[in-house]
C-alpha positions, 0 to 999 in steps of 0.5 A: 448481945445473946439471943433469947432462949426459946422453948416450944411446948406442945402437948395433946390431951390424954383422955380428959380435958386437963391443964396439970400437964401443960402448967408442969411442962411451961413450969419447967421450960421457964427454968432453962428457957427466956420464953415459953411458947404453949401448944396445947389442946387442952389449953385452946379447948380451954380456952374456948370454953371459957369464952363460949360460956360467957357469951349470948346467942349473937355473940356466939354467931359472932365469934363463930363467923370470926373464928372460920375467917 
């Protein structure tokens, strides 16, 4: 039985908050390997604000509470 072929992609945001980089490297990672693991800022900023920008005031001191846990 062969192992999976695992790829580890890490990148840190330039000057701007921007996902083309990130998306491009996981796209050529997914040829060559079976999983992909994403690192990236830019990503988790992302991310973030996608749930922060959602929120109302107490579930924003909800989730900081939980993200310093």
């Amino acid at each position: 039985m062969m192992e999976k072929f695992q790829i580890a992609v890490a990148t840190l945001p330039k000057s701007r908050l921007d996902i083309h980089l990130d998306i491009d490297m996981i796209k050529v990672a997914l040829i060559y390997g079976d999983e992909v693991k994403l690192y990236s800022l830019s990503a988790e900023f992302s991310t973030y604000t996608q749930i922060i920008s959602g929120m109302n005031n107490d579930q924003f001191g909800d989730f900081e509470v939980l993200r310093k846990l």
